[in-house]
ZASEZA-682892 format. One record per residue (C-alpha): residue number from 0; x, y, z. Coordinates in pm, whole numbers. Layout:
BEGIN
REC vexvo     px     py     pz
REC   NUM      X      Y      Z
...
***
This chain:
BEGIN
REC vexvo     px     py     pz
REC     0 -12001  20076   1761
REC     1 -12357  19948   1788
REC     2 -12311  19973   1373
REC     3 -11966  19762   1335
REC     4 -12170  19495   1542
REC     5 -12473  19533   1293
REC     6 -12254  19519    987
REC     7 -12035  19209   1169
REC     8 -12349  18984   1235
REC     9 -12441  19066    846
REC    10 -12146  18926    698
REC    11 -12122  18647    955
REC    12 -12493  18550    820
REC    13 -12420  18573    471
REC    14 -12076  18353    491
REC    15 -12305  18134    689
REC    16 -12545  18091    416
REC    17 -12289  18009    137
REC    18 -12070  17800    324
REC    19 -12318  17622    542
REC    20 -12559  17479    313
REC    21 -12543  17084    263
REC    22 -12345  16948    -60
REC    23 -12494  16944   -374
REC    24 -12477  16545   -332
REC    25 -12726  16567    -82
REC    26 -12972  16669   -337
REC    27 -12868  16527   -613
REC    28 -13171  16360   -800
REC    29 -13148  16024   -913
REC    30 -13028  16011  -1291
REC    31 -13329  15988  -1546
REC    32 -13322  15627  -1725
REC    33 -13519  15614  -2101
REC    34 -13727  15320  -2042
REC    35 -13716  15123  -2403
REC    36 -14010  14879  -2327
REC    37 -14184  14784  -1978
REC    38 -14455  14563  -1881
REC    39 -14588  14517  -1512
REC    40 -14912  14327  -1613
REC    41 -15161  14552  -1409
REC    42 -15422  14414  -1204
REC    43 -15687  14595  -1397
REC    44 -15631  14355  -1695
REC    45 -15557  14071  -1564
REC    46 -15829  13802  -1637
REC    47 -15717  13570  -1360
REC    48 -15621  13232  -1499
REC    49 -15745  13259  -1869
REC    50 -15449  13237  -2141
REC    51 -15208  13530  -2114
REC    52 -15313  13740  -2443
REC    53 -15212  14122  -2359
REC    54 -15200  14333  -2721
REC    55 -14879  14262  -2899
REC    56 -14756  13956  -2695
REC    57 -14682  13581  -2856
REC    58 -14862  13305  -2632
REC    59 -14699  12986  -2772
REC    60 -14702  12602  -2670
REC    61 -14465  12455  -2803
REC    62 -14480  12097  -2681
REC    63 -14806  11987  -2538
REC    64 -15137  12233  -2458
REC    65 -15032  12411  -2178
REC    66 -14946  12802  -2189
REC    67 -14888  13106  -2013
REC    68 -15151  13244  -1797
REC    69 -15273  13575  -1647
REC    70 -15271  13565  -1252
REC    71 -15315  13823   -948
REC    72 -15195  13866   -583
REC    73 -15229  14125   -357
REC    74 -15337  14382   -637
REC    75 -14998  14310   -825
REC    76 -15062  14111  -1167
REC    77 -14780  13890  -1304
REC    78 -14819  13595  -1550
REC    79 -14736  13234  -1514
REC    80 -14621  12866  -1620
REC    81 -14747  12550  -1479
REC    82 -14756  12222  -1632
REC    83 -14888  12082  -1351
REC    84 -15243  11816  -1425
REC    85 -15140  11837  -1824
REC    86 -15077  11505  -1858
REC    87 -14826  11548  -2125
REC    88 -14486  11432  -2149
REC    89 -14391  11763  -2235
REC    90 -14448  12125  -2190
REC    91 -14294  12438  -2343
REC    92 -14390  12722  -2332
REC    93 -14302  13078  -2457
REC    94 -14453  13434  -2382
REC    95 -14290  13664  -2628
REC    96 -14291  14032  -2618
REC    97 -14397  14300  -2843
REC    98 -14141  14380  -3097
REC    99 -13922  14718  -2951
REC   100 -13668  14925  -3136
REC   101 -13316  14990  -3020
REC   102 -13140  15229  -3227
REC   103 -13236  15552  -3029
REC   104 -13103  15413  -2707
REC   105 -12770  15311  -2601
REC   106 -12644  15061  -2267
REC   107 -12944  14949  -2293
REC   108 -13040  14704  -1981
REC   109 -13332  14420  -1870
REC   110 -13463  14366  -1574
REC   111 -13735  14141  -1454
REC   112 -13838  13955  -1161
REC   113 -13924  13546  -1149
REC   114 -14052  13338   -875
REC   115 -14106  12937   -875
REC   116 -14285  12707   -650
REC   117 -14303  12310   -681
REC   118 -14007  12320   -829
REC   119 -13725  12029   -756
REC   120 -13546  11954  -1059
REC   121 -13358  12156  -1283
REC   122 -13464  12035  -1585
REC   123 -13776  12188  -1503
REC   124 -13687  12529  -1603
REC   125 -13714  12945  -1695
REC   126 -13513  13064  -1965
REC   127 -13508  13438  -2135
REC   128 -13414  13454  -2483
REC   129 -13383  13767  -2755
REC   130 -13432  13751  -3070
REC   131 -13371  13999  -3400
REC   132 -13542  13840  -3669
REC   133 -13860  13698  -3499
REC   134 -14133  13741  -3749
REC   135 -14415  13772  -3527
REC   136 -14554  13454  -3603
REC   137 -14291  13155  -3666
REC   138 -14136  13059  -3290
REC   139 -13931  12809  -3381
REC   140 -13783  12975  -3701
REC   141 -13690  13230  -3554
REC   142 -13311  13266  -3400
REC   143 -13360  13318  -3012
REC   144 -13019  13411  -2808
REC   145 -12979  13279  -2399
REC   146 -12973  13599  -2219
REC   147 -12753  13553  -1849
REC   148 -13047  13678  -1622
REC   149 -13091  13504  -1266
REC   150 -13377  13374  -1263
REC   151 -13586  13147  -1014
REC   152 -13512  12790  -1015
REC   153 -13573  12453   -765
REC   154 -13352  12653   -521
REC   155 -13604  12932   -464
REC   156 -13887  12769   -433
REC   157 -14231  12998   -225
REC   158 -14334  13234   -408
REC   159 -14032  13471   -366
REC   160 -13923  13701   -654
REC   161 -13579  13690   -758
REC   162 -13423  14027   -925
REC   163 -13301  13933  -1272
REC   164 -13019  14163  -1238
REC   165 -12910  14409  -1507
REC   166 -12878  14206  -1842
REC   167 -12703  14344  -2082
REC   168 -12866  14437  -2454
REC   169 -12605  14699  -2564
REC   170 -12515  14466  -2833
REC   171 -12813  14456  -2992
REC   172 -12968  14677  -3247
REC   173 -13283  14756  -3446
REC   174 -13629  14544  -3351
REC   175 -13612  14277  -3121
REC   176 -13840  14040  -2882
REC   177 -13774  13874  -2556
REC   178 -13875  13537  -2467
REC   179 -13970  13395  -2121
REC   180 -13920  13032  -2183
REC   181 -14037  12741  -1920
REC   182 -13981  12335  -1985
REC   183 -14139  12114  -1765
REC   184 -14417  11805  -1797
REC   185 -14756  11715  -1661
REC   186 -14538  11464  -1427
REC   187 -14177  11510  -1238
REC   188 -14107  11836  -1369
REC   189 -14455  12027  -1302
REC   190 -14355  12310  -1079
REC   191 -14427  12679  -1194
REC   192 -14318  12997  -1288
REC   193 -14414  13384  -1265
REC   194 -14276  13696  -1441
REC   195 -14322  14049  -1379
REC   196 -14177  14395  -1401
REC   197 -14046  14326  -1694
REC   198 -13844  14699  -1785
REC   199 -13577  14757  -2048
REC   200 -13427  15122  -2004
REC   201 -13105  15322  -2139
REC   202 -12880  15353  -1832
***
């Protein structure tokens, strides 16, 4: 008897072991995503408020002097736009990424985040661009595409980073740039702009 019981708990405890484990959802681990390009602008190299010149990037100005500048909070670097004290009756400016390859990826995405401040009038702006035939060196010849990203504006003013959402760049093959764009002037339309966690990945 005392052995039926014996050989009764045993199969009890193995069924109980097969069928009582969680689902496999419950572990499932988070799908890997091939990150194509990314740039988070780390503290370490941030040179806080001298002219944003990581390796590979395109600082350009192209109305007036102002330009894109390396900045820091709260150990978190990010670079930004401000006309403000130029001056000018214009400023535009462009930070340009390195050149990155998309032909071994595929649905490939961009995200970023953007924050404003001092910002009340839409013509004072952030734009993101790409571009296929940038040479490196000519801005303006080159041919640079309006990417839909949300992106901070004179509605979301303090400071507060706003998700760019997944932008779509599954269209796009071979080498490309991105361009964080910003129009504004030393006068009404002198509020500013920051970028950061800039990531493009393979979904």
């Amino acid at each position: 008897m005392k052995n039926i019981l014996k050989l009764s708990f045993l199969l009890a405890l193995i069924v109980s072991v097969f069928t009582g484990c969680s689902d496999e959802e419950d572990f499932e681990i988070a799908p890997y995503k091939p990150q194509v390009f990314g740039e988070s602008f780390p503290e370490a190299d941030i040179d806080y408020n001298a002219n944003f010149d990581f390796p590979g990037w395109v600082n350009f100005a192209e109305t007036g002097t102002k330009k894109w500048i390396e900045r820091d909070f709260n150990n978190s670097g990010y670079i930004q736009f401000s006309p403000f004290g130029s001056g000018e009756a214009s400023n535009i400016g462009w930070a340009i990424t390195p050149k990155f390859n998309l032909d071994s990826t595929v649905n490939e995405v961009l995200t970023f985040q953007s924050a404003s401040n001092f910002v009340d009038n839409p013509a004072n702006k952030l734009e993101v661009f790409i571009s296929t035939n940038f040479d490196g060196t000519n801005v303006l010849a080159a041919t640079w595409i309006p990417l839909d990203a949300v992106v901070a504006d004179d509605t979301t003013n303090g400071y507060i980073y706003i998700p760019s959402g997944e932008i779509d760049l599954s269209t796009y093959t071979g080498n490309v740039n991105l361009a964080f764009k910003v129009t504004g002037n030393g006068t009404a339309l002198d509020g500013l702009f920051q970028v950061d966690d800039i990531k493009v990945y393979s979904k």
